[in-house]
N, C-alpha and C positions, 0 to 999 in steps of 0.2 A: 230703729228699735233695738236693734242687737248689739249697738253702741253702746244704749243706756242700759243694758243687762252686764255688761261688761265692766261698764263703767263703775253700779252698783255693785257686784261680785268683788270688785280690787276695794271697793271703800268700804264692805262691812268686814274683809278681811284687813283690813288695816285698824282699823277700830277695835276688832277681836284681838290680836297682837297687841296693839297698846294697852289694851284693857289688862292684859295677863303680866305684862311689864308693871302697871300701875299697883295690880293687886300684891304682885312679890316684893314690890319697895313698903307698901302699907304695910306687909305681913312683918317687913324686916322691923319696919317703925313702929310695932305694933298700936297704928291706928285702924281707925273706920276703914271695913273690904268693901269690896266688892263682893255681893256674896253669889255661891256658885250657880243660881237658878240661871241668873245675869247669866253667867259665862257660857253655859248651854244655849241660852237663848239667841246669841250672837253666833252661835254653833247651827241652831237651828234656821236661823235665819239667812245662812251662807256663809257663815265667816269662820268653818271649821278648818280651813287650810291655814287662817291666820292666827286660829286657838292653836291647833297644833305647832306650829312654829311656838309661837309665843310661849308653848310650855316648853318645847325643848331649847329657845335662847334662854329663860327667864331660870331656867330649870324647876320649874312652878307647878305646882299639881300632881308633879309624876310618880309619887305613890299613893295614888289613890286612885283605887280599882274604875271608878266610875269614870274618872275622866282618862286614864290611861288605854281605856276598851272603849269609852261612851264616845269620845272625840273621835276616833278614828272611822268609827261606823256612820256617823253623823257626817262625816266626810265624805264616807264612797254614797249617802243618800243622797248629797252636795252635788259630788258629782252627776250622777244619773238625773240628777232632776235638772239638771244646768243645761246637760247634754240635750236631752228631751225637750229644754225651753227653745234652745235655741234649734234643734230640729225641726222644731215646729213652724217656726220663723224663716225656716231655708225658703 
C-alpha cells in the first residue's frame, strides 16, 4: 500500500510540473491555458512539490500573490497529510 502512495505522490507531481511548463509555452503562444483552479487543484491533490518546481523552472506564475504564498502552504499541507498517511500505514 505504501507503494502505491508513493507511487501516486511522484505521478500527480509530475503531472503538476508538466502542466506549468505546458501552460508557460501557451501563455508565450498566446493560446487556450490552462486556467488556474486546474493548477491548484493538482496542488491540492499532491502535486504542490511539482507545482512548485514547475513555477520556479517555467519561471511561471511567480508574481502572483496567490500562487507565490498559495503553493507553498498547500505544500507543507502535502506534506503533513502524506506523513500522517503513510504513519498510519506503519
Amino acid at each position: 500500500m505504501r507503494f502505491i502512495i508513493l507511487i501516486y505522490i511522484f505521478t500527480i507531481n509530475i503531472v503538476g510540473f508538466i502542466a506549468f511548463g505546458i501552460d508557460k509555452k501557451r501563455a508565450r503562444d498566446k493560446t487556450w491555458r490552462i486556467p488556474e483552479s486546474t493548477l491548484f487543484i493538482l496542488s491540492l491533490l499532491g502535486g504542490a512539490t511539482g507545482n512548485l518546481l514547475g513555477m520556479k523552472t517555467f519561471r511561471h506564475k511567480t508574481q502572483k500573490k496567490k500562487f507565490t504564498m498559495g503553493i507553498p502552504i498547500i505544500l507543507l499541507i502535502n506534506i503533513f497529510t502524506f506523513v500522517y498517511i503513510l504513519h498510519i500505514l506503519l
